[in-house]
mmCIF file as gemmi writes it, N, C-alpha and C atoms, coordinates in Angstrom:
data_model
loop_
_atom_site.group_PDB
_atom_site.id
_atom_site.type_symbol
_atom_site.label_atom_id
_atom_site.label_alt_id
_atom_site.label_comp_id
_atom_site.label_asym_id
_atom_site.label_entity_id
_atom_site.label_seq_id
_atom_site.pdbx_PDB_ins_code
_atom_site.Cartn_x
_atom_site.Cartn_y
_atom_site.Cartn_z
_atom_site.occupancy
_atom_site.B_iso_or_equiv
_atom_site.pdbx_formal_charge
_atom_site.auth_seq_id
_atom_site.auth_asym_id
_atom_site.pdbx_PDB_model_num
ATOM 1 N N . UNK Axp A 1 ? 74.772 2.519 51.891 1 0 ? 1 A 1
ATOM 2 C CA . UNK Axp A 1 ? 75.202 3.549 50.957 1 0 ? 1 A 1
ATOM 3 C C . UNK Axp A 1 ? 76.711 3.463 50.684 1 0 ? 1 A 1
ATOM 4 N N . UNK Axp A 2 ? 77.613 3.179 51.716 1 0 ? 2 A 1
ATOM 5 C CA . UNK Axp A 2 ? 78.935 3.006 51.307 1 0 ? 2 A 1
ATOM 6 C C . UNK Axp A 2 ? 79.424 2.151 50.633 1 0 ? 2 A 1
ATOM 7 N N . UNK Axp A 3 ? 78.383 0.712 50.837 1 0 ? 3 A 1
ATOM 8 C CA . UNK Axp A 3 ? 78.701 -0.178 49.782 1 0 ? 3 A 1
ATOM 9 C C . UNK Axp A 3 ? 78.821 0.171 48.111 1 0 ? 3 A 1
ATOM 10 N N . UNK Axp A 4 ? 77.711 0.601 48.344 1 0 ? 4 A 1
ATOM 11 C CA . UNK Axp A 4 ? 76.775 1.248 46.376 1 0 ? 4 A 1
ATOM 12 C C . UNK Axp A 4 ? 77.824 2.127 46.002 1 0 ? 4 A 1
ATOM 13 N N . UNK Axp A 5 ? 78.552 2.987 46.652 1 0 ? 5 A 1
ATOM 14 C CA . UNK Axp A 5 ? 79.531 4.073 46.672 1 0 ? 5 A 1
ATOM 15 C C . UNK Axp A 5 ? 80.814 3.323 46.117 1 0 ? 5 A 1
ATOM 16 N N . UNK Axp A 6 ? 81.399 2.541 46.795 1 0 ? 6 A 1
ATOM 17 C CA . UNK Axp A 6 ? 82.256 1.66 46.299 1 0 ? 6 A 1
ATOM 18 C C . UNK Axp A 6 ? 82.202 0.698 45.2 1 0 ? 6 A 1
ATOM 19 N N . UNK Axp A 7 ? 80.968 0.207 44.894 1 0 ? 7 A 1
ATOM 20 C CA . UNK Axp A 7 ? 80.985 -0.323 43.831 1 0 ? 7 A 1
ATOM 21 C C . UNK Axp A 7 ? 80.889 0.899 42.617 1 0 ? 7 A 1
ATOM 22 N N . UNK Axp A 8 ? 80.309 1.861 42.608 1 0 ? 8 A 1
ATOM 23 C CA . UNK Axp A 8 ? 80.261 3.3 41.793 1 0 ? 8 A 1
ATOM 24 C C . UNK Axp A 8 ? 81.857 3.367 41.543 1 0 ? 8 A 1
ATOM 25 N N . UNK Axp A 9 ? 81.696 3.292 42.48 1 0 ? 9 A 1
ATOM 26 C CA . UNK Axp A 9 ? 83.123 5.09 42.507 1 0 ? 9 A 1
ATOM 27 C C . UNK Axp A 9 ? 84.942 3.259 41.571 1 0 ? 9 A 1
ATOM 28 N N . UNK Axp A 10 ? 84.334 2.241 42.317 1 0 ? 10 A 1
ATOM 29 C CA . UNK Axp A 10 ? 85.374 0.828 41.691 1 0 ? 10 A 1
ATOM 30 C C . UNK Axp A 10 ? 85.259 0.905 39.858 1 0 ? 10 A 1
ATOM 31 N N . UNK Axp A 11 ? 83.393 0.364 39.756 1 0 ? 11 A 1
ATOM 32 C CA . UNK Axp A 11 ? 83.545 0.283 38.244 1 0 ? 11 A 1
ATOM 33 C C . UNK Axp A 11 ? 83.584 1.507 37.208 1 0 ? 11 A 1
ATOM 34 N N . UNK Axp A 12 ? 83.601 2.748 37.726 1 0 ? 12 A 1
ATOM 35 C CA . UNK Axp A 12 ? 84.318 3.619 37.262 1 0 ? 12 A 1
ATOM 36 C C . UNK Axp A 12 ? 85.818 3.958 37.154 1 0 ? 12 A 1
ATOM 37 N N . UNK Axp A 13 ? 86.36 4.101 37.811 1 0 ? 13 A 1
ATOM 38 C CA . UNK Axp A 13 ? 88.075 3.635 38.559 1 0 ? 13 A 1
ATOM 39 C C . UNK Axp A 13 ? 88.225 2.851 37.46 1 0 ? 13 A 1
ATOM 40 N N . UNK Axp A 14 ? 87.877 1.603 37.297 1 0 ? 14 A 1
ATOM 41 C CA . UNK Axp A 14 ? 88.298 0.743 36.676 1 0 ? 14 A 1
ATOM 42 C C . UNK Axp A 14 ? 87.931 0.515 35.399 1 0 ? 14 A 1
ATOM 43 N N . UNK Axp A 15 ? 87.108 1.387 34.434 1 0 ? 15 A 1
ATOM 44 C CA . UNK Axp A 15 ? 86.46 1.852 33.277 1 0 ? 15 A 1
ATOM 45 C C . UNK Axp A 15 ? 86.244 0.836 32.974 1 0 ? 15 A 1
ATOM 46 N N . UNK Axp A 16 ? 84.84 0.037 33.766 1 0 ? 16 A 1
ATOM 47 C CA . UNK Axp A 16 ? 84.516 -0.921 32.856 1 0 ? 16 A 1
ATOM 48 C C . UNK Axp A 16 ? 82.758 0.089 32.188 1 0 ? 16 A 1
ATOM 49 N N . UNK Axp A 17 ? 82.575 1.279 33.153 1 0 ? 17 A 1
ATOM 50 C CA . UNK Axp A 17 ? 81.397 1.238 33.134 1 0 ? 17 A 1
ATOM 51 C C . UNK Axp A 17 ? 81.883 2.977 32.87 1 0 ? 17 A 1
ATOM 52 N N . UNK Axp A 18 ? 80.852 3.673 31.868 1 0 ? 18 A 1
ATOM 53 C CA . UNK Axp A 18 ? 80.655 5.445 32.197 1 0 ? 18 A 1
ATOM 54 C C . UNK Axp A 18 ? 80.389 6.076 33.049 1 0 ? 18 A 1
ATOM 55 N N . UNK Axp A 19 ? 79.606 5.353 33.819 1 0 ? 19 A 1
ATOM 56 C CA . UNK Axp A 19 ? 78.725 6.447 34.88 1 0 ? 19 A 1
ATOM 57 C C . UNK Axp A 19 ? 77.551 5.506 35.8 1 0 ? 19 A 1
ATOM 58 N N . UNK Axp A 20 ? 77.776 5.526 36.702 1 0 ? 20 A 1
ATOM 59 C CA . UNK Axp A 20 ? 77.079 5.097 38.071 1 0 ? 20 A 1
ATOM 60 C C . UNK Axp A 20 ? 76.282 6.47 38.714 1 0 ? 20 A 1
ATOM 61 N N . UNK Axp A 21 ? 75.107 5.779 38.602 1 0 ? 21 A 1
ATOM 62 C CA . UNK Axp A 21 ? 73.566 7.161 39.277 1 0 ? 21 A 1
ATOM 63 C C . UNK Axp A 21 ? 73.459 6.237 40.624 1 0 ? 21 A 1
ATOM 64 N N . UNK Axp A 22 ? 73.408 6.954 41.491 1 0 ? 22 A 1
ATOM 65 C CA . UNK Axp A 22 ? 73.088 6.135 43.03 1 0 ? 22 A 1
ATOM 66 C C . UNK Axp A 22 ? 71.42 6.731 43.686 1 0 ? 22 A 1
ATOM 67 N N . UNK Axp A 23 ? 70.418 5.536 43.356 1 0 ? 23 A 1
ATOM 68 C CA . UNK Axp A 23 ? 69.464 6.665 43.933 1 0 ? 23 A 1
ATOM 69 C C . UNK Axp A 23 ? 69.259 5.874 45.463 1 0 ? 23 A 1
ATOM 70 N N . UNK Axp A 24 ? 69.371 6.924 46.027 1 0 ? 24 A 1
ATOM 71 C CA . UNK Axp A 24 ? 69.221 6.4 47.696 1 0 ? 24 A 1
ATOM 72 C C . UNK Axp A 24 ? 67.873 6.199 48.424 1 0 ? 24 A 1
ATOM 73 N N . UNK Axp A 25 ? 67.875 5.654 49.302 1 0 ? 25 A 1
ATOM 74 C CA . UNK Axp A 25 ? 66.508 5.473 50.134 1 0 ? 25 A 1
ATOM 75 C C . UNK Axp A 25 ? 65.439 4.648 49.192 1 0 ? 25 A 1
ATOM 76 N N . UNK Axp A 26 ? 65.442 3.066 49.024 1 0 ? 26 A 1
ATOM 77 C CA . UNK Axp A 26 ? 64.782 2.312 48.256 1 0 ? 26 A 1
ATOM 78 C C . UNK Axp A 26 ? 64.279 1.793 49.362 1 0 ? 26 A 1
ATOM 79 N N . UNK Axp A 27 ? 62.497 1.301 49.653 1 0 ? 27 A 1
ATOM 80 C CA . UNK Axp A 27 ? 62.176 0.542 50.436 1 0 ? 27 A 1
ATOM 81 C C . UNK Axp A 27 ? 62.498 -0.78 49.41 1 0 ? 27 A 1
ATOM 82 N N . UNK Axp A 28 ? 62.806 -1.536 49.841 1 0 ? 28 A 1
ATOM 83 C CA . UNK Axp A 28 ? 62.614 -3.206 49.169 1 0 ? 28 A 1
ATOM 84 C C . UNK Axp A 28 ? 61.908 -4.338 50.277 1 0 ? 28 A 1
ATOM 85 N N . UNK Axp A 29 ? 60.956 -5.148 49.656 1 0 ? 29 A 1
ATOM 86 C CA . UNK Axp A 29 ? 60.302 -6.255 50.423 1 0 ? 29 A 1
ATOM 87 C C . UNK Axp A 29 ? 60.37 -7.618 49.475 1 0 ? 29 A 1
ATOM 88 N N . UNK Axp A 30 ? 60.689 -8.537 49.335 1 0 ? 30 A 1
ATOM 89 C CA . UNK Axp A 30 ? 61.208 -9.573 48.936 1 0 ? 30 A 1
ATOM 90 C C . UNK Axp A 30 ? 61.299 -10.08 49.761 1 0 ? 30 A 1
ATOM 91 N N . UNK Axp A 31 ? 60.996 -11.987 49.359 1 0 ? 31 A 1
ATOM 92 C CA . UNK Axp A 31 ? 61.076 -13.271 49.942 1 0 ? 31 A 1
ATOM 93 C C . UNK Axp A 31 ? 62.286 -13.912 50.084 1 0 ? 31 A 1
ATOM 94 N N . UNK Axp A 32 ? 63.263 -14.124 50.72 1 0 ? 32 A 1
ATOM 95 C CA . UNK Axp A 32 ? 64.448 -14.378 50.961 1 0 ? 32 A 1
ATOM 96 C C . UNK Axp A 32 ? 64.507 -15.923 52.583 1 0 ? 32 A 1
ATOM 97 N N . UNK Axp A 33 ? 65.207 -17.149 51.857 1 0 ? 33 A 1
ATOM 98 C CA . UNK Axp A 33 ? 65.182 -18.061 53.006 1 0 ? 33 A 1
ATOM 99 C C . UNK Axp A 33 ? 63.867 -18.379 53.522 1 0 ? 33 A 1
ATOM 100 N N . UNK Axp A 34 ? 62.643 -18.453 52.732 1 0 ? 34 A 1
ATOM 101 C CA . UNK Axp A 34 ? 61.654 -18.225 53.457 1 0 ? 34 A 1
ATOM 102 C C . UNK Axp A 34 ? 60.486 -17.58 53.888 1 0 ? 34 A 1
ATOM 103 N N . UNK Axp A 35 ? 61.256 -15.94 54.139 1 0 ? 35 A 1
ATOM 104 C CA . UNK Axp A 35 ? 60.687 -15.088 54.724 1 0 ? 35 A 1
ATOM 105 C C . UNK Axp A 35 ? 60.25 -13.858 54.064 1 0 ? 35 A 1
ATOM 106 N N . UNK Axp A 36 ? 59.261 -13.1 54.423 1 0 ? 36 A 1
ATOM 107 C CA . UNK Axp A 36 ? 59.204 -11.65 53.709 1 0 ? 36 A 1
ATOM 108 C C . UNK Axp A 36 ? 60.115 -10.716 54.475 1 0 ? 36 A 1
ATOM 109 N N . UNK Axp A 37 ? 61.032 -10.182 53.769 1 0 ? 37 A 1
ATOM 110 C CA . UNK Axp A 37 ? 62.212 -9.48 54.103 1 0 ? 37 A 1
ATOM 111 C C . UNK Axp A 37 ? 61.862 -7.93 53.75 1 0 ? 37 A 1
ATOM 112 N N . UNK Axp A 38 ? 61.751 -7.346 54.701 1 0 ? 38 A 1
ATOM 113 C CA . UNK Axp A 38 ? 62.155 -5.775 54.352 1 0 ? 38 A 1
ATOM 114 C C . UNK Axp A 38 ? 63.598 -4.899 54.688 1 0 ? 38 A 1
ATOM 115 N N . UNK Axp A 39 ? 63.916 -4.393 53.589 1 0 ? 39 A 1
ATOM 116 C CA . UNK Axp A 39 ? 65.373 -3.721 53.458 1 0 ? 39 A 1
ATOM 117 C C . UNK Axp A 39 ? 65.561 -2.284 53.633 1 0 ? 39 A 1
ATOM 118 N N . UNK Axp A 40 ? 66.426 -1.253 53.572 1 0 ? 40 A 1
ATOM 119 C CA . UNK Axp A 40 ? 66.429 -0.37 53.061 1 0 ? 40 A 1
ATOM 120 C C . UNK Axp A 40 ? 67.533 -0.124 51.699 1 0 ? 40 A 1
ATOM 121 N N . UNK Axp A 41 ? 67.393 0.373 50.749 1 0 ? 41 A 1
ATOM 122 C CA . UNK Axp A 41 ? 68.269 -0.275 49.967 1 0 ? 41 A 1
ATOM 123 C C . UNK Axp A 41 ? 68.608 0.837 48.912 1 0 ? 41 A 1
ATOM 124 N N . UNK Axp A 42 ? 69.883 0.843 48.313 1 0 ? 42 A 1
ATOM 125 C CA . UNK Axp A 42 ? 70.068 1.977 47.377 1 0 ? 42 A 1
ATOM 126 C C . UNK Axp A 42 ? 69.587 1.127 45.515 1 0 ? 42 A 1
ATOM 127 N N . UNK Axp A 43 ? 69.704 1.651 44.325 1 0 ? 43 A 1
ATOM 128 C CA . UNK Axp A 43 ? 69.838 1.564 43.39 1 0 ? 43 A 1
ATOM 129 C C . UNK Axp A 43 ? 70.752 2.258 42.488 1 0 ? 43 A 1
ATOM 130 N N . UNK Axp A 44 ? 71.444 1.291 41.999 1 0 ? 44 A 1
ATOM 131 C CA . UNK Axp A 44 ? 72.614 1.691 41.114 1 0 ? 44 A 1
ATOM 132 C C . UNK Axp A 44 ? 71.877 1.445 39.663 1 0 ? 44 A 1
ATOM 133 N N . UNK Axp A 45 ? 72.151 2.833 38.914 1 0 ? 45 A 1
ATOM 134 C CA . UNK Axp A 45 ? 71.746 3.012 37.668 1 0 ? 45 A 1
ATOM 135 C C . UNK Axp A 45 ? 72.893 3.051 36.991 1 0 ? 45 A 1
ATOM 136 N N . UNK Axp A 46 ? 73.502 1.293 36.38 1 0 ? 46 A 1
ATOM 137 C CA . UNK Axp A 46 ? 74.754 1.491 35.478 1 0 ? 46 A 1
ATOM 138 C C . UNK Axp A 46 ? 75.006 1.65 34.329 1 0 ? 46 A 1
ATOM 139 N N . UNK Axp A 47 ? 76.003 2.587 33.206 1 0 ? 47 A 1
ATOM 140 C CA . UNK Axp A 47 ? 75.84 2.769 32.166 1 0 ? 47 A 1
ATOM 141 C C . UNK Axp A 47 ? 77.319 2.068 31.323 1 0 ? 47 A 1
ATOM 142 N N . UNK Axp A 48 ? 77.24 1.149 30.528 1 0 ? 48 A 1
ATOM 143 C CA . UNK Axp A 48 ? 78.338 0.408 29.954 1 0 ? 48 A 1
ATOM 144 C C . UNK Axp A 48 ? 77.969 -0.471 28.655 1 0 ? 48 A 1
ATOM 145 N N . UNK Axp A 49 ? 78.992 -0.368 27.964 1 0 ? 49 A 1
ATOM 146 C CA . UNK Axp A 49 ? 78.882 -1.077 26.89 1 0 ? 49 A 1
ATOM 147 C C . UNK Axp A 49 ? 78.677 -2.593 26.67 1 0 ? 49 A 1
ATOM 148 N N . UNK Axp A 50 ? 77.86 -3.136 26.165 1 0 ? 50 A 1
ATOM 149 C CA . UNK Axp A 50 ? 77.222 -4.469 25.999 1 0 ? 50 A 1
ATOM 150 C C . UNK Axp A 50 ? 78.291 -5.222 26.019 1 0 ? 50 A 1
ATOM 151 N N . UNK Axp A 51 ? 79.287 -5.062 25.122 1 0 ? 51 A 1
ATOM 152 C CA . UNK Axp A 51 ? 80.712 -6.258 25.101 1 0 ? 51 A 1
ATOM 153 C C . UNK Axp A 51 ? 81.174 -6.448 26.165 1 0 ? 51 A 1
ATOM 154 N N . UNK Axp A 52 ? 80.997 -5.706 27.251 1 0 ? 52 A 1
ATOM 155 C CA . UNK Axp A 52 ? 81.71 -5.593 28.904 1 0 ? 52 A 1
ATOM 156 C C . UNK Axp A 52 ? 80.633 -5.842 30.033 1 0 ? 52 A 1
ATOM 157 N N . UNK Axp A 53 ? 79.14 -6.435 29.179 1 0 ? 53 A 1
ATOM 158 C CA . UNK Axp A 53 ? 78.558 -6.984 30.597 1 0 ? 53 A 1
ATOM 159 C C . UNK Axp A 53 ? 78.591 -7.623 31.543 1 0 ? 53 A 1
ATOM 160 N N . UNK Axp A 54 ? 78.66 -8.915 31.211 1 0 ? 54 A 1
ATOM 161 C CA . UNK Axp A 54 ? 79.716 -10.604 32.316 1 0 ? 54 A 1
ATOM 162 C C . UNK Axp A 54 ? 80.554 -9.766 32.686 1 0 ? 54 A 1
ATOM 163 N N . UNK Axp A 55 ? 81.313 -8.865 32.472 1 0 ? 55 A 1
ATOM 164 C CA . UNK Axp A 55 ? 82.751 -8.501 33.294 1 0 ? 55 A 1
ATOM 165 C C . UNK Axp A 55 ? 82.229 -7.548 34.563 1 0 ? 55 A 1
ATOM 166 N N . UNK Axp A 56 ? 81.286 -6.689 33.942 1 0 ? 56 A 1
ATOM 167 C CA . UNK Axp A 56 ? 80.568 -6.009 35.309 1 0 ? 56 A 1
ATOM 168 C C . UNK Axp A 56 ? 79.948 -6.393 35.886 1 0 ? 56 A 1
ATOM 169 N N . UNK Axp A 57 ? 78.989 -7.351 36.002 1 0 ? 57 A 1
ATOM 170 C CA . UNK Axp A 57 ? 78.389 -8.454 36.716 1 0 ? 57 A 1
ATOM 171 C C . UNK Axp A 57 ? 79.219 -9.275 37.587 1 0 ? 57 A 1
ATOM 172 N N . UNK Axp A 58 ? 80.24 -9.362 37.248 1 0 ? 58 A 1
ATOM 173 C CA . UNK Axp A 58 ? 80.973 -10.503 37.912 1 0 ? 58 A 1
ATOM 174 C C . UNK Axp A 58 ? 81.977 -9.461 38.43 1 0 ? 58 A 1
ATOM 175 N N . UNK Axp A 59 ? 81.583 -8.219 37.886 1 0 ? 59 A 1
ATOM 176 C CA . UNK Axp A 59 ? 82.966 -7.283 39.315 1 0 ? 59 A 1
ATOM 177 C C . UNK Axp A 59 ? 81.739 -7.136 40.42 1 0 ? 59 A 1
ATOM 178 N N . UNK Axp A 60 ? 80.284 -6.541 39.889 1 0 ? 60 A 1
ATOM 179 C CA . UNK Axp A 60 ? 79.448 -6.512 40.892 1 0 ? 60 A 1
ATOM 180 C C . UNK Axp A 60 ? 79.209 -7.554 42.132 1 0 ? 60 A 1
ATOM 181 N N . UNK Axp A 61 ? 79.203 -8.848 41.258 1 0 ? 61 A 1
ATOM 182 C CA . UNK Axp A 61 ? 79.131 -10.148 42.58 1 0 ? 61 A 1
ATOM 183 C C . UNK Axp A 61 ? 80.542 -10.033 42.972 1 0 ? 61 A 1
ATOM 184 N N . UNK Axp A 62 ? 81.835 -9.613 43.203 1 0 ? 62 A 1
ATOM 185 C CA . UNK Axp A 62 ? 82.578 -9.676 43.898 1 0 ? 62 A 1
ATOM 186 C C . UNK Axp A 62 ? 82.854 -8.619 44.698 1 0 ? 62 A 1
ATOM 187 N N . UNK Axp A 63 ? 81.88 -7.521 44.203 1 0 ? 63 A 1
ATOM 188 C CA . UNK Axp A 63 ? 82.075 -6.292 45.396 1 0 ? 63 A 1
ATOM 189 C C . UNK Axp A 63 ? 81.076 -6.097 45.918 1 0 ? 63 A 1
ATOM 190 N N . UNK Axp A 64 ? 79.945 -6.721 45.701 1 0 ? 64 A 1
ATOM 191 C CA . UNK Axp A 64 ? 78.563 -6.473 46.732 1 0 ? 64 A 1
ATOM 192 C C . UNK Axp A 64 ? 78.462 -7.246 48.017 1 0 ? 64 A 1
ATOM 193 N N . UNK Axp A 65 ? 78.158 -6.589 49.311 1 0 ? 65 A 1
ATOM 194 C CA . UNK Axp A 65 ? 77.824 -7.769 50.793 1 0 ? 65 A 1
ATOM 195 C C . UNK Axp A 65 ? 76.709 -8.947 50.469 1 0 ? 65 A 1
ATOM 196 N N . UNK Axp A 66 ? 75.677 -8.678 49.55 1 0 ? 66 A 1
ATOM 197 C CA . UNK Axp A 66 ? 74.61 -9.52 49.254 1 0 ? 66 A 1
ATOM 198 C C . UNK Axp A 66 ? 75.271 -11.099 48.499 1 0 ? 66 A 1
ATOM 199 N N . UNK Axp A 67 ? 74.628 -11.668 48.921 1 0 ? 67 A 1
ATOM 200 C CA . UNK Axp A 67 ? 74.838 -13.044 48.584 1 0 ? 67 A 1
ATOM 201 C C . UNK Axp A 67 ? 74.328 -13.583 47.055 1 0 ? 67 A 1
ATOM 202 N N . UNK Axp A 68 ? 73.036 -12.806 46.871 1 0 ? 68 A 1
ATOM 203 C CA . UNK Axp A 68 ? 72.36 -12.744 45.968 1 0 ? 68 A 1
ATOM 204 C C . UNK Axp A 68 ? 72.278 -10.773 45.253 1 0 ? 68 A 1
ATOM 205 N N . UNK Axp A 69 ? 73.371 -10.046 44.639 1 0 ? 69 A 1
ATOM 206 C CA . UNK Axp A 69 ? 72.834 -9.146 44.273 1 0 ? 69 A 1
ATOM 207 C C . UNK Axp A 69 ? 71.596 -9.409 43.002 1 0 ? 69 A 1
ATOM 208 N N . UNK Axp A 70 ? 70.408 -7.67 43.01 1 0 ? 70 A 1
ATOM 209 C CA . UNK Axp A 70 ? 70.085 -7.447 42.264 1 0 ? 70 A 1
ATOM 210 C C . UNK Axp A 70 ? 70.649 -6.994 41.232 1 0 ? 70 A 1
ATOM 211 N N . UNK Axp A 71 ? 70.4 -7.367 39.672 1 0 ? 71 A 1
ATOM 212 C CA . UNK Axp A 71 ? 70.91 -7.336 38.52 1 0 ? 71 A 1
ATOM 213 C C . UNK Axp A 71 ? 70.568 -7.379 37.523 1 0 ? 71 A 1
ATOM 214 N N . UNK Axp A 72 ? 69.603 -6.479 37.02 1 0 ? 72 A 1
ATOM 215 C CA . UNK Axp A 72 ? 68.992 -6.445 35.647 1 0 ? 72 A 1
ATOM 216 C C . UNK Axp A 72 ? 69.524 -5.781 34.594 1 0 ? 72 A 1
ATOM 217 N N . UNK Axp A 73 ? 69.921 -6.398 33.738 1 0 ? 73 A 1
ATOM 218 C CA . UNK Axp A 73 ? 70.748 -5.597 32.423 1 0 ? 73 A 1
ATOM 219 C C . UNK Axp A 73 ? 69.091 -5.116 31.078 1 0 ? 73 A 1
ATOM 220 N N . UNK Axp A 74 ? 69.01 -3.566 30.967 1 0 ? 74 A 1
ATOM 221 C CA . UNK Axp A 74 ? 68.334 -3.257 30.194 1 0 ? 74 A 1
ATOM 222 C C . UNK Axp A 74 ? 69.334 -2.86 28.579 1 0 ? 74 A 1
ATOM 223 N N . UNK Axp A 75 ? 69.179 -3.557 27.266 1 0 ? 75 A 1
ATOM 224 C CA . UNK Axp A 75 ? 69.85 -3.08 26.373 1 0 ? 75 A 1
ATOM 225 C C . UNK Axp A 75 ? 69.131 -2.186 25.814 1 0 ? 75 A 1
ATOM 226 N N . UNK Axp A 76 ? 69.786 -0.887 24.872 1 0 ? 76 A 1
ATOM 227 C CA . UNK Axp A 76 ? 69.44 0.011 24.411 1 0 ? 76 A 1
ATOM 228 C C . UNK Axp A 76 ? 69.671 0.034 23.115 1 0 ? 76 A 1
ATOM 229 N N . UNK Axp A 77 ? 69.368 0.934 22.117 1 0 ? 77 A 1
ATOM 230 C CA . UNK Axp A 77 ? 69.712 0.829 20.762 1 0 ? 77 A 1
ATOM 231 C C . UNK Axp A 77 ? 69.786 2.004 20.022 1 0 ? 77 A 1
ATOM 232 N N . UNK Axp A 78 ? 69.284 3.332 20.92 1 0 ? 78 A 1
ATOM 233 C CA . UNK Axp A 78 ? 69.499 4.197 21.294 1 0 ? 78 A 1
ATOM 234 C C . UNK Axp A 78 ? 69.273 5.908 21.906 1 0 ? 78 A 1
ATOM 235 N N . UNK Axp A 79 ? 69.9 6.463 21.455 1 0 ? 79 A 1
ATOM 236 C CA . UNK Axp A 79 ? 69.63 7.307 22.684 1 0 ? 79 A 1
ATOM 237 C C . UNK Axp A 79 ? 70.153 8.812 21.41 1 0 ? 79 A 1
ATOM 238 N N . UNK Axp A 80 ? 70.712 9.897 22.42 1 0 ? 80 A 1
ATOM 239 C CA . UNK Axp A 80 ? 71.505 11.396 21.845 1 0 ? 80 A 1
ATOM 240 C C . UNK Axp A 80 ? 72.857 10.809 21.431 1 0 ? 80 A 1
ATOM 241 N N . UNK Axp A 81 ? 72.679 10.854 20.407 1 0 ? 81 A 1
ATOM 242 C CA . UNK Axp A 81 ? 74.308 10.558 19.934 1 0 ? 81 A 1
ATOM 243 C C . UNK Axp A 81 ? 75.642 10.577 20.432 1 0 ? 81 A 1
ATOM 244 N N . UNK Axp A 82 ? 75.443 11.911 21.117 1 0 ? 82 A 1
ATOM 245 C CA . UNK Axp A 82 ? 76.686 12.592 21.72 1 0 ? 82 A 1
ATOM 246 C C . UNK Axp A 82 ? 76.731 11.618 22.936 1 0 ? 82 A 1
ATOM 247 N N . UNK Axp A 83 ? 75.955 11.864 23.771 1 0 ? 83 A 1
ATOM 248 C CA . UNK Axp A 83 ? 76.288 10.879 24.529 1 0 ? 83 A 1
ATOM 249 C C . UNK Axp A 83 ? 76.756 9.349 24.445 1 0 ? 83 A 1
ATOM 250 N N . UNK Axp A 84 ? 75.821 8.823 23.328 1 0 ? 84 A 1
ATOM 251 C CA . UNK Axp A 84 ? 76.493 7.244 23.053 1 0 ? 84 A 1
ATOM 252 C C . UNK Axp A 84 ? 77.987 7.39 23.204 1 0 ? 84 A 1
ATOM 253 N N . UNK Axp A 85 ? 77.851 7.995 21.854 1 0 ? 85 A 1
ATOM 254 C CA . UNK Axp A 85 ? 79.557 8.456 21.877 1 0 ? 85 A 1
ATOM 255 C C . UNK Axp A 85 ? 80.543 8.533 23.157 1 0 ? 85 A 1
ATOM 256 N N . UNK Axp A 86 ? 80.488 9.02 23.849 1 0 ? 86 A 1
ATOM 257 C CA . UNK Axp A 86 ? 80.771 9.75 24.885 1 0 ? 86 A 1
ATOM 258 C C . UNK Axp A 86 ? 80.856 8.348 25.561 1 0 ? 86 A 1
ATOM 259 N N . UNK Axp A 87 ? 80.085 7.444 26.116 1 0 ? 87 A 1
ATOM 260 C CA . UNK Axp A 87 ? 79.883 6.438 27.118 1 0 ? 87 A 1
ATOM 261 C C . UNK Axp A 87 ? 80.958 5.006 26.584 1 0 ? 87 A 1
ATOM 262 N N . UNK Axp A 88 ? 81.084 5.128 24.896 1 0 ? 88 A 1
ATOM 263 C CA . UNK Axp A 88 ? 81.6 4.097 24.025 1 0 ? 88 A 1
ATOM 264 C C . UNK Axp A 88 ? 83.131 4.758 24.53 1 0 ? 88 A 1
ATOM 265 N N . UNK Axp A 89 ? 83.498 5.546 24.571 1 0 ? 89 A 1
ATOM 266 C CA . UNK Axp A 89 ? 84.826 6.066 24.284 1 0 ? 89 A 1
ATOM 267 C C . UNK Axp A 89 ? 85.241 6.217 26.093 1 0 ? 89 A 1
ATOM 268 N N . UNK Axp A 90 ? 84.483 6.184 26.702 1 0 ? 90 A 1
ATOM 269 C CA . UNK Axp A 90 ? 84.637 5.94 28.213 1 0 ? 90 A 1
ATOM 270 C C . UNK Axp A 90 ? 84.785 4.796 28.736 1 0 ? 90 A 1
ATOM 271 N N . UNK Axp A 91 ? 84.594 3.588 27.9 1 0 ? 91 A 1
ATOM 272 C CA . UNK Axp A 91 ? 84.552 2.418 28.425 1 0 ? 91 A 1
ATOM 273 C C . UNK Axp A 91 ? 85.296 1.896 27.995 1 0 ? 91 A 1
ATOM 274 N N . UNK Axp A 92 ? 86.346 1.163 28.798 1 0 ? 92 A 1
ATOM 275 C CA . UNK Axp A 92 ? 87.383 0.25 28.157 1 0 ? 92 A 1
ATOM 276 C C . UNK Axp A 92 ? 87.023 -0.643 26.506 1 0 ? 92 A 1
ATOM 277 N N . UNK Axp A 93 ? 87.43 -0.448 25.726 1 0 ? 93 A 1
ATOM 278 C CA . UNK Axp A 93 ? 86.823 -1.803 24.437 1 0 ? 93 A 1
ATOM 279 C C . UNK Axp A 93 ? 86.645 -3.223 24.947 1 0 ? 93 A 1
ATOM 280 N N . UNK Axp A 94 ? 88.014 -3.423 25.872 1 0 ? 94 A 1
ATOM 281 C CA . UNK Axp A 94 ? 87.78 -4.883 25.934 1 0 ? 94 A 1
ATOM 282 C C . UNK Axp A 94 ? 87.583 -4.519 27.491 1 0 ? 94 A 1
ATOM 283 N N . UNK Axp A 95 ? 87.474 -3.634 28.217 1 0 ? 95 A 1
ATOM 284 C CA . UNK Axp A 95 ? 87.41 -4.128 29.074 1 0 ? 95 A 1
ATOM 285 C C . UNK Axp A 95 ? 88.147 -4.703 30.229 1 0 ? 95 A 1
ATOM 286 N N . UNK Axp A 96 ? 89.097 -4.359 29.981 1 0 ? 96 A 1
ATOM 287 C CA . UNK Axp A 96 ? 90.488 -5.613 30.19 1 0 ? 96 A 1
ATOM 288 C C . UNK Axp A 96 ? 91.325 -4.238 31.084 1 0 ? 96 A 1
């Protein structure tokens, strides 16, 4: 949990991203080296603008303990306006 926390609480800090949802207590079982691996594991629900994906991905692989993080980017097209709004104007443009 402190990890997921730090990566939250970083790509916010660092506005690449609006808003980090942490849902806690994930069983995970996956094949890893071999083996069937069971974890306990959080999920980060991240919200950021498409032009700034590679940049959060690649802050994620440098702040996660996993060797291999999980990483699925879902695109949207949309949603309540206000909010788009809201998430566009929260997120760095470039990123940078």
């Amino acid at each position: 949990m402190e990890n997921a926390k730090k990566i939250a609480k970083t790509l916010v800090d660092e506005r690449l991203v609006a808003c980090v949802n942490i849902v806690p207590y994930i069983k995970s079982f996956y094949v890893w080296e071999g083996k069937t691996t069971e974890d306990d594991e959080v999920l980060l629900v991240i919200k950021t603008r498409s032009e700034v994906k590679e940049k959060v991905i690649k802050r994620i692989k440098e702040l996660h303990t996993y060797q291999v993080p999980e990483v699925i980017a879902i695109d949207f097209n949309s949603g309540l306006p206000e909010y788009l709004s809201w998430l566009t104007e929260s997120v760095k443009k470039d990123g940078d």
